[in-house]
BAVEXDREN-700428 format. One record per residue (C-alpha): residue number from 0; residue in one letter; z, y, x. Coordinates in nm, 4 decimals. Each point is the difference from the previous one (the first is absolute). Layout:
<rec NUM,"A",<Z,Y,X>>;
...
% end
This chain:
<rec 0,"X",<-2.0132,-0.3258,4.0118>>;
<rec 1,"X",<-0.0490,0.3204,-0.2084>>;
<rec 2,"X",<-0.1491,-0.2255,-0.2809>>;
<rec 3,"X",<0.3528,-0.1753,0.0470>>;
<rec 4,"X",<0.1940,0.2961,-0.0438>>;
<rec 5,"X",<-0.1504,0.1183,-0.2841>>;
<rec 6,"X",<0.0532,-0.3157,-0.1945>>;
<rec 7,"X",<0.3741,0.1065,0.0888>>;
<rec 8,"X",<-0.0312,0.3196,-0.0886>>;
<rec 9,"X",<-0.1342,-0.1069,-0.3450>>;
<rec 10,"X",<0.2579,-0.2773,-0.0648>>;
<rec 11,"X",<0.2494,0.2402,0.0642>>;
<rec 12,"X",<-0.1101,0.3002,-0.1708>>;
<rec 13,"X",<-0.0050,-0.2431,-0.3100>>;
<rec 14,"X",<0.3374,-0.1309,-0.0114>>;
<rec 15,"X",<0.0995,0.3803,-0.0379>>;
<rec 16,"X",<-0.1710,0.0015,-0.3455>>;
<rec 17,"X",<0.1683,-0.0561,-0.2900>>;
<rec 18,"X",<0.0238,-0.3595,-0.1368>>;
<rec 19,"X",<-0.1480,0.1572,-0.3432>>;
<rec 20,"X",<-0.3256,0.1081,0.1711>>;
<rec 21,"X",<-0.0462,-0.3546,0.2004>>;
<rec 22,"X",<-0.0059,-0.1729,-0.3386>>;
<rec 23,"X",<-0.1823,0.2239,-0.2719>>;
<rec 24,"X",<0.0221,-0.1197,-0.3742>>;
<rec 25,"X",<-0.3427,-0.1118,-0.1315>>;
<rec 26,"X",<-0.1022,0.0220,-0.3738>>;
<rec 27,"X",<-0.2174,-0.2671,-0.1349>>;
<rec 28,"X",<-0.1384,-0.0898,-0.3588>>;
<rec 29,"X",<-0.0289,-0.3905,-0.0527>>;
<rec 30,"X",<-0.0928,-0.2074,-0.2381>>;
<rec 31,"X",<0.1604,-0.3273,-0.1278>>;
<rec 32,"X",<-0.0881,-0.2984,-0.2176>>;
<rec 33,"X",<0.1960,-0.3107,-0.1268>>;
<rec 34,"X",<-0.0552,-0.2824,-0.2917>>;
<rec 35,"X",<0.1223,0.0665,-0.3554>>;
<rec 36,"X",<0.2099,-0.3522,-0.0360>>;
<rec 37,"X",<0.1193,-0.0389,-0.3929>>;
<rec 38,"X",<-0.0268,0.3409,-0.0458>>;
<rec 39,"X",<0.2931,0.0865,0.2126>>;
<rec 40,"X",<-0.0922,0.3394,0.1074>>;
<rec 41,"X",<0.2502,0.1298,0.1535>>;
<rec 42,"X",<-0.0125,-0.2959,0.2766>>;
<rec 43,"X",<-0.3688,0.0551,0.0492>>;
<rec 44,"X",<0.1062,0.4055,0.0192>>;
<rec 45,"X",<0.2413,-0.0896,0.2686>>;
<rec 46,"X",<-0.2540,-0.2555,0.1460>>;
<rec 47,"X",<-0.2661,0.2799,0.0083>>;
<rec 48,"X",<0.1908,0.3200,0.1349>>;
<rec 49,"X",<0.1516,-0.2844,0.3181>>;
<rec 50,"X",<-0.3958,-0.0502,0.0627>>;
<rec 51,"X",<-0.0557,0.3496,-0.0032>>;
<rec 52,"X",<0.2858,0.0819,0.2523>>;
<rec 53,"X",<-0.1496,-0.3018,0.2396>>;
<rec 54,"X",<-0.3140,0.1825,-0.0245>>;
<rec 55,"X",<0.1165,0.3285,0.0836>>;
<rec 56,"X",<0.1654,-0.1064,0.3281>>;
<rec 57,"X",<-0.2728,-0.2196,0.0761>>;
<rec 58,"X",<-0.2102,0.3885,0.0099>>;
<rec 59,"X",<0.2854,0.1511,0.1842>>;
<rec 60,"X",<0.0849,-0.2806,0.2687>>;
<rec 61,"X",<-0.4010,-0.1426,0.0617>>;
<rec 62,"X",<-0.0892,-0.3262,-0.1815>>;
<rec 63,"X",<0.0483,-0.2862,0.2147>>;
<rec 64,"X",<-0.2851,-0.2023,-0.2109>>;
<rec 65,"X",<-0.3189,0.0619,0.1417>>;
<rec 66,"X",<-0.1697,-0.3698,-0.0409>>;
<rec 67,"X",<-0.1129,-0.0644,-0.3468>>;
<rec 68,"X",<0.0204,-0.3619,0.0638>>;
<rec 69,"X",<0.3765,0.0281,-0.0242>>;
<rec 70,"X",<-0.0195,0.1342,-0.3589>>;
<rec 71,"X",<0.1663,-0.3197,-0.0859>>;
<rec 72,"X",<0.3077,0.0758,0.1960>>;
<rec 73,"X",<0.0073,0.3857,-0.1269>>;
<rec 74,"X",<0.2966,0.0005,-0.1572>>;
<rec 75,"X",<0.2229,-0.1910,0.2777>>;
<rec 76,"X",<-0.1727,0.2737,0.2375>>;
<rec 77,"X",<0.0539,0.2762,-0.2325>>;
<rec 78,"X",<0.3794,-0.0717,-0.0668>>;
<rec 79,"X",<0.0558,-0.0293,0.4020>>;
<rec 80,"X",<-0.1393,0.3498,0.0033>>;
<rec 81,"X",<0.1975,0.1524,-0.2458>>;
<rec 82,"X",<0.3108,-0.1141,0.1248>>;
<rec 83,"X",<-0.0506,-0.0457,0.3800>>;
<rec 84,"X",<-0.1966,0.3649,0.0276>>;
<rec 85,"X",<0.2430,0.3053,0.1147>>;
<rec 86,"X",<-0.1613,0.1747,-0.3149>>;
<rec 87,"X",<0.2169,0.0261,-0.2777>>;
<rec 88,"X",<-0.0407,0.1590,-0.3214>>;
<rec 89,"X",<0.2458,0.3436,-0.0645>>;
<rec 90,"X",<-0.1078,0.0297,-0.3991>>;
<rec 91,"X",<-0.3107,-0.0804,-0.2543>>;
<rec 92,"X",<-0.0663,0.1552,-0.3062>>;
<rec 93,"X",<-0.2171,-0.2031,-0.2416>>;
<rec 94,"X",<-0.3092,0.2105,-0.0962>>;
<rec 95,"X",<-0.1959,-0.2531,-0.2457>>;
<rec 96,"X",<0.0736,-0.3238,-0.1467>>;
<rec 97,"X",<-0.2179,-0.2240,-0.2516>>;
<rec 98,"X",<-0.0499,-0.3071,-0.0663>>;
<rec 99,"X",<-0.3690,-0.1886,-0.0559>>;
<rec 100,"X",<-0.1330,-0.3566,-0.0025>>;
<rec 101,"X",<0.3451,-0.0989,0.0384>>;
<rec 102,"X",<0.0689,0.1517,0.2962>>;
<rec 103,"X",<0.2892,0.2919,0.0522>>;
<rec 104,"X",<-0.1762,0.2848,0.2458>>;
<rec 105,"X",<0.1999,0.3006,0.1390>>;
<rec 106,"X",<-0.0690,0.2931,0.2501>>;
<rec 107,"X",<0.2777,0.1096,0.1643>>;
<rec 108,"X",<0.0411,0.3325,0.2479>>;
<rec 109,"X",<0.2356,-0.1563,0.2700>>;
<rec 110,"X",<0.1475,0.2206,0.3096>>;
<rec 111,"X",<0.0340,-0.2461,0.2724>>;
<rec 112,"X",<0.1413,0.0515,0.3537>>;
<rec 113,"X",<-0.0770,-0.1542,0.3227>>;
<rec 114,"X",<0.2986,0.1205,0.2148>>;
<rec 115,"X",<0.3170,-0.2295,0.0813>>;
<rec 116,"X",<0.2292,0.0080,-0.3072>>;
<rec 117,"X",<0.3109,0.0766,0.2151>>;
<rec 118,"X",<-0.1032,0.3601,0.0144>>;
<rec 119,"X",<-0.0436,0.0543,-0.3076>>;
<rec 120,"X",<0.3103,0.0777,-0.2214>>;
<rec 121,"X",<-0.2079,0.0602,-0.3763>>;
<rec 122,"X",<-0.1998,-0.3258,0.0452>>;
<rec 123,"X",<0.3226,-0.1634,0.1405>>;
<rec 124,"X",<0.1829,0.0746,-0.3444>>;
<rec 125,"X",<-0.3079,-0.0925,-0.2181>>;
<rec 126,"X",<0.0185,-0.3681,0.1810>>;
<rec 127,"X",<0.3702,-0.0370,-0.0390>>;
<rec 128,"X",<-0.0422,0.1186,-0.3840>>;
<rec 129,"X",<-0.2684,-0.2523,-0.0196>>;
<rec 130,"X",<0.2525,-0.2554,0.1165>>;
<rec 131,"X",<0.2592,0.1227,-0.2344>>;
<rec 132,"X",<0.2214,0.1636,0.3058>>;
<rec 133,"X",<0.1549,-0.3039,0.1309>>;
<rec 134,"X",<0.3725,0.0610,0.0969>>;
<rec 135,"X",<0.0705,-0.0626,0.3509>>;
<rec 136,"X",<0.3633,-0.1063,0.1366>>;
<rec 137,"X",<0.0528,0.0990,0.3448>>;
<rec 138,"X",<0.2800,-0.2276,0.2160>>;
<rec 139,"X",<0.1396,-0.0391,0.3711>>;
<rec 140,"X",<0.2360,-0.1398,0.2001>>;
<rec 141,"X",<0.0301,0.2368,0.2782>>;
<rec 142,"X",<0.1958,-0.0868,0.3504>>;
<rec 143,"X",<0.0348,0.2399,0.2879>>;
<rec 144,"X",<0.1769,-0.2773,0.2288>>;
<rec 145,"X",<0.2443,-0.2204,0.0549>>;
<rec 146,"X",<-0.0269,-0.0531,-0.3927>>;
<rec 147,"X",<0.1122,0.3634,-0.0607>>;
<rec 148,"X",<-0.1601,0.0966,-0.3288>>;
<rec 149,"X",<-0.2492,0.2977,0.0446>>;
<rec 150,"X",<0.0571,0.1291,-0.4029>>;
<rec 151,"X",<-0.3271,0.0810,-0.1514>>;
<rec 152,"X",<-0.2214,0.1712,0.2231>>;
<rec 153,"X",<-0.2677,-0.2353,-0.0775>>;
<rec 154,"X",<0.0296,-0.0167,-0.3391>>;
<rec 155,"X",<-0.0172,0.3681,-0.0299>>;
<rec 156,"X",<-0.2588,0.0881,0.2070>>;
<rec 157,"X",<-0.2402,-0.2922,-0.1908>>;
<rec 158,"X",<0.1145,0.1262,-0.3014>>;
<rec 159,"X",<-0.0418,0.3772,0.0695>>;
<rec 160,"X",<-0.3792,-0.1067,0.0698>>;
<rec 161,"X",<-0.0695,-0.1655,-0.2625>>;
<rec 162,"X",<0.1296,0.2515,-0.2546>>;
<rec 163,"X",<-0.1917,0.2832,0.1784>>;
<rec 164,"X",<-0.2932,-0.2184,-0.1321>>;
<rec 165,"X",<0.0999,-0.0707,-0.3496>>;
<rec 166,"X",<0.1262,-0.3272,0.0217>>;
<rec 167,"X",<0.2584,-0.0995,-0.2536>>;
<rec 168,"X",<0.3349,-0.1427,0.1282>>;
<rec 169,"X",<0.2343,-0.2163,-0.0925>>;
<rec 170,"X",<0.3844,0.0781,0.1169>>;
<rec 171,"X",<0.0836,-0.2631,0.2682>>;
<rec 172,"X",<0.3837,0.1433,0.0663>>;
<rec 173,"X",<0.0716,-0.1389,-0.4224>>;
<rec 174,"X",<-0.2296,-0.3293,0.0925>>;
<rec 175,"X",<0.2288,-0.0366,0.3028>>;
<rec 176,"X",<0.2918,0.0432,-0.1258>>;
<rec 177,"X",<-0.0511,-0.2789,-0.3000>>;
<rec 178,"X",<-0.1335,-0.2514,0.2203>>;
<rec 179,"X",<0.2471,0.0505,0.2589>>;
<rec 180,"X",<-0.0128,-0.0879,0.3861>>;
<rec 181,"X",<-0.1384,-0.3920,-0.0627>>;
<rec 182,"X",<-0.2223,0.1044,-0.2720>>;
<rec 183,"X",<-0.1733,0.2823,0.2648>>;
<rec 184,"X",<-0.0008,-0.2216,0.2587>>;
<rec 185,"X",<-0.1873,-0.2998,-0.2067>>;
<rec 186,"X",<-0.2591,0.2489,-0.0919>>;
<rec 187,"X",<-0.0783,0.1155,0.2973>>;
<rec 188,"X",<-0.0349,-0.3849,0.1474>>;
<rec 189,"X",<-0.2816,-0.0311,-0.2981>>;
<rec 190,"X",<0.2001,-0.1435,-0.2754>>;
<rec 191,"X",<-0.2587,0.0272,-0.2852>>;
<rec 192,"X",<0.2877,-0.0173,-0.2369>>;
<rec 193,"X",<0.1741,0.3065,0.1046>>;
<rec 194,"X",<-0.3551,0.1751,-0.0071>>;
<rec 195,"X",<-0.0014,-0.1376,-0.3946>>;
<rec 196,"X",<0.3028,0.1273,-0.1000>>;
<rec 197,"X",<-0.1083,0.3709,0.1628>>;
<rec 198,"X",<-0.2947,0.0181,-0.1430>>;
<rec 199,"X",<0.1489,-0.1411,-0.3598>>;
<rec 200,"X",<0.3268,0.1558,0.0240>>;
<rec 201,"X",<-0.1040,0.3436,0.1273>>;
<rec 202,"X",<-0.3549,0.0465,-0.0548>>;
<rec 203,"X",<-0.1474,0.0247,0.3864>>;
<rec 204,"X",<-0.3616,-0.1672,-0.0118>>;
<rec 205,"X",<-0.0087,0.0157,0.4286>>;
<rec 206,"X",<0.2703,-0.0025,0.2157>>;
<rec 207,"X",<0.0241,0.1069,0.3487>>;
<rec 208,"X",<0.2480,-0.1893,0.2130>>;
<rec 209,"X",<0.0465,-0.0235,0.3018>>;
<rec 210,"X",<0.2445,0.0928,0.3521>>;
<rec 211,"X",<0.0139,0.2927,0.2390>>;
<rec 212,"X",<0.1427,-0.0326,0.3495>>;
<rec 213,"X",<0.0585,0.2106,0.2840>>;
<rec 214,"X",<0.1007,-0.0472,0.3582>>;
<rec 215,"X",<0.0702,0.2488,0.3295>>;
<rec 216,"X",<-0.0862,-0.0383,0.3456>>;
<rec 217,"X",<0.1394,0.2248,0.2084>>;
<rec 218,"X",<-0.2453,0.0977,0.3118>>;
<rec 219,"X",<0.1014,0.1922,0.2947>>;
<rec 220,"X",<-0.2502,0.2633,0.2038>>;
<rec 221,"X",<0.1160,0.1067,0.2703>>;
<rec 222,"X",<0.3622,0.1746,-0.1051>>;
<rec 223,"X",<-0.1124,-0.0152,-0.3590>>;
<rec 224,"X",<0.0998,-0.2220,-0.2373>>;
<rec 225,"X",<-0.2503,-0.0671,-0.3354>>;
<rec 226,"X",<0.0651,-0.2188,-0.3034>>;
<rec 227,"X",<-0.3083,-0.1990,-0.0991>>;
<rec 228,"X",<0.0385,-0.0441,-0.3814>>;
<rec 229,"X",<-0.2187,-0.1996,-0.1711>>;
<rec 230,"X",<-0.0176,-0.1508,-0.3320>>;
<rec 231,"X",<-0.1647,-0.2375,-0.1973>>;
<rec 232,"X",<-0.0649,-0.0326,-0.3475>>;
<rec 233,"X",<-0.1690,-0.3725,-0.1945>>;
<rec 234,"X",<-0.0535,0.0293,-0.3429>>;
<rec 235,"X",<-0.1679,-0.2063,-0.2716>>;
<rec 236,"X",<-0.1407,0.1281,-0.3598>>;
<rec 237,"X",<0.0372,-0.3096,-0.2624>>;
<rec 238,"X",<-0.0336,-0.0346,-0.3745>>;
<rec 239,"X",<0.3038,-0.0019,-0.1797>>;
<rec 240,"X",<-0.1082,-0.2163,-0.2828>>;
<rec 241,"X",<-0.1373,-0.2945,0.2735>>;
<rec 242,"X",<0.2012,0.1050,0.3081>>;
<rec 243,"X",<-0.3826,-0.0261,0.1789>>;
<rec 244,"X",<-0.0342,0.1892,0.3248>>;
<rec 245,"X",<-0.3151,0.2309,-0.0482>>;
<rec 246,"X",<0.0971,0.1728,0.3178>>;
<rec 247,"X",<0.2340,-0.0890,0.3514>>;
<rec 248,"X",<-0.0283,0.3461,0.2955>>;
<rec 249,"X",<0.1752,0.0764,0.2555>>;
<rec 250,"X",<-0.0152,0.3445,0.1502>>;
<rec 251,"X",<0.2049,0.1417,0.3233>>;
<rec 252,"X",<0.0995,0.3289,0.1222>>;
<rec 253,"X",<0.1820,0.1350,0.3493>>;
<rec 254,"X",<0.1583,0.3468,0.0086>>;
<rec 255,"X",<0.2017,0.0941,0.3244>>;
<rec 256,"X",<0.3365,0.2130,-0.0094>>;
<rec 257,"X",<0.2809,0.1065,0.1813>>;
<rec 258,"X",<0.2150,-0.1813,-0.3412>>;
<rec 259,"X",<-0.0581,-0.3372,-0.0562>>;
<rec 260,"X",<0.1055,-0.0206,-0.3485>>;
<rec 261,"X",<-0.2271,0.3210,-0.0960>>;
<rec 262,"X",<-0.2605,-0.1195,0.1691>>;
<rec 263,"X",<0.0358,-0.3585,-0.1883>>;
<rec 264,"X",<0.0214,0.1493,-0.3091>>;
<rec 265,"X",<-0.3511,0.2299,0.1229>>;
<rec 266,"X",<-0.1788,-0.3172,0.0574>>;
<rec 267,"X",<0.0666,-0.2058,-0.3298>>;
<rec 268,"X",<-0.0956,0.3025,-0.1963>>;
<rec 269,"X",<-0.3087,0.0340,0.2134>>;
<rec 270,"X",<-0.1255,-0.3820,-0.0074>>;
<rec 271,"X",<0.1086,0.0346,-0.4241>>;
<rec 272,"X",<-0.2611,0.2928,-0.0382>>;
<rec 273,"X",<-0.2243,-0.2259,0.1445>>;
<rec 274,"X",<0.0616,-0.3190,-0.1085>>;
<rec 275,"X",<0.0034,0.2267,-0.4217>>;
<rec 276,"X",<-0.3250,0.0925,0.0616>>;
<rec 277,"X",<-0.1815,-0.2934,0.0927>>;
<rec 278,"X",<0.1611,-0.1969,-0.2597>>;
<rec 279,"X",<-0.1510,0.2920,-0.2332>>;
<rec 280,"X",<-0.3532,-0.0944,0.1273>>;
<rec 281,"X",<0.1159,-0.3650,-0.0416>>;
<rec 282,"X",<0.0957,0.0765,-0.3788>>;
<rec 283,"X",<-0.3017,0.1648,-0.0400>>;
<rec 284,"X",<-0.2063,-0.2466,0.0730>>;
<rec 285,"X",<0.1864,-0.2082,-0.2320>>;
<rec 286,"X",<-0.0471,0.2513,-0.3235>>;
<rec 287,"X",<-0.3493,0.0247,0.0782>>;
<rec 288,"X",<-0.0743,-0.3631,-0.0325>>;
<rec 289,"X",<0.2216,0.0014,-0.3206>>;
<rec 290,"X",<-0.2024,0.2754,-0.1690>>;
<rec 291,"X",<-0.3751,-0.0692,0.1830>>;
<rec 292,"X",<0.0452,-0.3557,0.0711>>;
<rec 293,"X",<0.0823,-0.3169,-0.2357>>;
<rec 294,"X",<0.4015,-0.0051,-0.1009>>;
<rec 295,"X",<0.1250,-0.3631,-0.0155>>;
<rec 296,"X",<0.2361,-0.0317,-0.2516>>;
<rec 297,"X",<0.2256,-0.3333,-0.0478>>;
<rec 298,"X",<-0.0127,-0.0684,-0.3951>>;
<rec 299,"X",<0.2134,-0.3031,-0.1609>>;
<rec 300,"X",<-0.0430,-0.0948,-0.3541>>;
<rec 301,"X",<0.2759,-0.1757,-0.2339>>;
<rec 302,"X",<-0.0361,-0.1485,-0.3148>>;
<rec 303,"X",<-0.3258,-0.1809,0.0275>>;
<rec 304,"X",<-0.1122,-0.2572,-0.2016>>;
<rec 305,"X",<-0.1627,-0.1708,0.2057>>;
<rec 306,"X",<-0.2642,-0.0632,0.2999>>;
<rec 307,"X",<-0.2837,0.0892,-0.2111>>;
<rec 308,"X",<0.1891,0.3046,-0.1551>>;
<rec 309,"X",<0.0291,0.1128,0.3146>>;
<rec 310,"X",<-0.3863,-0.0344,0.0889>>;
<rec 311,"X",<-0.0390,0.2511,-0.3439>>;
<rec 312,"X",<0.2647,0.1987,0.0889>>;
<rec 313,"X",<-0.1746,0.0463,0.3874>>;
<rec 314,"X",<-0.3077,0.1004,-0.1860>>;
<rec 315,"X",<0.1069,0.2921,-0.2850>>;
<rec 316,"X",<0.2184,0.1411,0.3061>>;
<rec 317,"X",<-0.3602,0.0316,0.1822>>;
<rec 318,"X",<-0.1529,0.1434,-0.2655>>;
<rec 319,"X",<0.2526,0.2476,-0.1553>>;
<rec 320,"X",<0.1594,0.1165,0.3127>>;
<rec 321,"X",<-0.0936,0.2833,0.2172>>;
<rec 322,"X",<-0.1116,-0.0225,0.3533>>;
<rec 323,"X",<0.0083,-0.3493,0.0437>>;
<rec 324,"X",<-0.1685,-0.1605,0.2731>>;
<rec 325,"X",<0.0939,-0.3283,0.0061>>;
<rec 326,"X",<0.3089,-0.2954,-0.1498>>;
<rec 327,"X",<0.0737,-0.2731,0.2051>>;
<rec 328,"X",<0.2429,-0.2873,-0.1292>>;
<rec 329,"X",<0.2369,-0.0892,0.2960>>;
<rec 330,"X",<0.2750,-0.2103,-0.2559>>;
<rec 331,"X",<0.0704,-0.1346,-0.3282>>;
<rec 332,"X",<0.2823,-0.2010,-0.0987>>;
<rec 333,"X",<0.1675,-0.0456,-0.3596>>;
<rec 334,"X",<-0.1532,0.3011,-0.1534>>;
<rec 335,"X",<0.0309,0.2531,0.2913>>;
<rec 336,"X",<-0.3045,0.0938,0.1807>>;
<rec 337,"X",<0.0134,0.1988,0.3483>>;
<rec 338,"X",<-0.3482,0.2212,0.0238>>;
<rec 339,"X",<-0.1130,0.2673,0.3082>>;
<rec 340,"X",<-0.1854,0.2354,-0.1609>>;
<rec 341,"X",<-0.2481,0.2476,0.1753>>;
<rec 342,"X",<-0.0411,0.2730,-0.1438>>;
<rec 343,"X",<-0.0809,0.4255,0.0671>>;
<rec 344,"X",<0.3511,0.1337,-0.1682>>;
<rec 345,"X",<0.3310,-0.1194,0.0523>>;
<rec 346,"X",<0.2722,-0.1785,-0.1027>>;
<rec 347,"X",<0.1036,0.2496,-0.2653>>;
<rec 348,"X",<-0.3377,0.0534,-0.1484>>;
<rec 349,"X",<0.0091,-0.3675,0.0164>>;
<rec 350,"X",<0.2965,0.0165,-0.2819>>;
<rec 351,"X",<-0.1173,0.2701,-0.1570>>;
<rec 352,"X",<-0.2962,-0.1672,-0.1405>>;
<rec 353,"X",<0.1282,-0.3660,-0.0408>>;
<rec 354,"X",<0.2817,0.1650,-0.2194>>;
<rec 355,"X",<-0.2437,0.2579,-0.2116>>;
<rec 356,"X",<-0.3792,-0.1627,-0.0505>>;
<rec 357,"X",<-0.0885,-0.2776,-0.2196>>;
<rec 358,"X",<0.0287,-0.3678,0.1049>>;
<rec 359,"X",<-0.1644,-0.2206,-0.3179>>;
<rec 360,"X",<0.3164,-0.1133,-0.1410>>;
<rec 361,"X",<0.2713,0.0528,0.2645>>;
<rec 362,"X",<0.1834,0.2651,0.1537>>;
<rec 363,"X",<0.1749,0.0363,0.3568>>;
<rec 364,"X",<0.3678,0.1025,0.0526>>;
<rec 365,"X",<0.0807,0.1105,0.3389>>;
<rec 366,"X",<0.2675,-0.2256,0.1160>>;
<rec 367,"X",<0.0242,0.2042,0.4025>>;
<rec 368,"X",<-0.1774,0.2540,0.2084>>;
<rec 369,"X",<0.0204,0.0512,0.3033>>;
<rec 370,"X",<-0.2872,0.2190,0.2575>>;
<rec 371,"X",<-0.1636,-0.3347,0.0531>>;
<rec 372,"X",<0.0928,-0.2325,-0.2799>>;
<rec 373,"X",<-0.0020,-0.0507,-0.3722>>;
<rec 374,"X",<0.1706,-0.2631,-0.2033>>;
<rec 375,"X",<-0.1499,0.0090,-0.3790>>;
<rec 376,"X",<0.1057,-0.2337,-0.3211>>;
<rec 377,"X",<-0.3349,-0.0774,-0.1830>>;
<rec 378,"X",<0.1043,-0.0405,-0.4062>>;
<rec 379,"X",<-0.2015,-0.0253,-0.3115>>;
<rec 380,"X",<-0.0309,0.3056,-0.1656>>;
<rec 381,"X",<0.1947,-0.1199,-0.3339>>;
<rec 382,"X",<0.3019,-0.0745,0.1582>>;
% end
């Protein structure tokens, strides 16, 4: 019994510590090494210094490759660690970088952190940056009873919470009032349209939908009479650009009081606190598998000349863009090729380099972008 109690004792004297002191920053130096492909140096750079970070949580979270028999599946293992391990990198510095034998090496000093990234505001903001602050628009439909509309308690207290942690918003009271009452109520059945015309129209990469209701039961003790308010809040996050549901919650919340409408009003903003930050940890999650993980990014070409083009085409994106992974041909018809491309980056940095390295003797005009999906024109160069 008194080894029981001082198991207690010990779990409880450490949730009074600090979260900063439960999950100490480590400092590690790494090294990193990629192929030198057609002397594109800056892709084997990028290729080297994203080994180097693997490595460096690998030392901070425990390699989970102990069996040199599975050498040939290293690098499926290693990219499971890197993105599945709570350790996440807070910011590198490149000490030393050469190249020799055709290989690009680097040695990186890396300050990784093995604590959960919700409590940690700095690292928090260096992820979103990575991600290029994605602008979130926050919108419920809130009903207190009998189809009496609450206002925007929900809304409010979501959005309150996400702002304390640095989200960007996007203003839902303009988006409401230009897709009026039909247009709300489409988007928040999952028209994917809607979501398009958001995300296009005002610039919200996620959007947070969703209804709050709230109820009262009124219970007698003895001579006393209590109101039993309770609320309940279902959300989904979903990306604007595909109207995909990365995340559905509901959360709940009871607060009792002598005033039935105050004490409604109590328990939406209660269950919205809650519901806010799980989604957070939700959208974390997502970011983290954006910037540690493998981004899949929808890419259509126009303007081919053909099924063989294409094949050539496939094969100088490979080799002249960075952090590709893999291209896999899911269409062509009439000159119009739909590809899923894997790569470490992102849609942007997707553009970025079609539009500014060297392709032989075409070019690529961006056509649309959207978070997940790039439309390009492929032209000969003396047009």
């Amino acid at each position: 019994m008194r080894s029981a109690y001082r198991i207690m004792l010990i779990v409880f004297l450490l949730s009074l510590l600090p979260q900063n002191l439960l999950s100490q920053s480590t400092t590690i130096e790494s090294q990193g090494v990629a192929a030198i492909v057609q002397g594109n140096l800056d892709i084997s750079r990028d290729k080297a210094i994203e080994d180097a970070l693997r490595n460096a949580v690998e030392q901070a979270t425990g390699s989970l490759i102990e069996n040199e028999t599975l050498v040939e599946n290293y690098q499926l293992l290693s990219d499971k660690i890197y993105s599945q391990s709570r350790g996440y990198v807070q910011s590198y510095e490149v000490l030393d970088e050469k190249t020799e034998e055709g290989l690009f090496r680097v040695t990186i000093q890396a300050t990784v952190a093995s604590g959960e990234l919700k409590h940690d505001l700095r690292a928090l903001n260096i992820l979103m940056r990575q991600v290029r602050k994605p602008r979130v628009m926050v919108l419920f439909e809130e009903i207190l009873s009998q189809d009496v509309n609450s206002g925007r308690l929900a809304e409010d207290a979501v959005s309150k919470v996400l702002l304390e942690r640095g989200f960007k918003l996007v203003d839902a009271d303009v988006v409401r009032r230009n897709l009026g009452r039909d247009g709300v109520r489409g988007l928040l059945a999952g028209d994917e349209r809607v979501a398009a015309v958001i995300g296009d129209k005002y610039g919200a990469e996620m959007l947070l939908i969703g209804t709050a209701q709230a109820t009262t039961n009124e219970v007698t003790i003895g001579d006393i009479r209590i109101n039993s308010n309770q609320a309940v809040i279902s959300a989904k996050l979903v990306r604007a650009d595909t109207g995909e549901v990365k995340v559905s919650e509901t959360r709940q919340a009871a607060k009792p009081h002598v005033n039935s409408l105050t004490g409604k009003q109590m328990a939406i903003t209660e269950a919205s606190e809650f519901l806010a930050n799980d989604m957070i940890d939700r959208m974390i999650d997502i970011f983290q598998e954006q910037v540690y993980n493998i981004a899949n990014v929808n890419l259509t070409i126009h303007g081919l000349q053909g099924y063989a083009h294409l094949q050539e085409v496939i094969q100088l994106i490979s080799d002249n863009v960075r952090g590709i992974k893999e291209i896999y041909q899911r269409n062509y018809t009439m000159g119009t090729a739909d590809l899923e491309v894997e790569l470490t980056g992102s849609t942007q940095s997707l553009a970025a380099d079609l539009t500014t390295r060297t392709f032989g003797n075409y070019r690529f005009d961006i056509k649309e972008s959207t978070h997940n999906q790039l439309q390009v024109i492929i032209t000969p160069k003396n047009r």
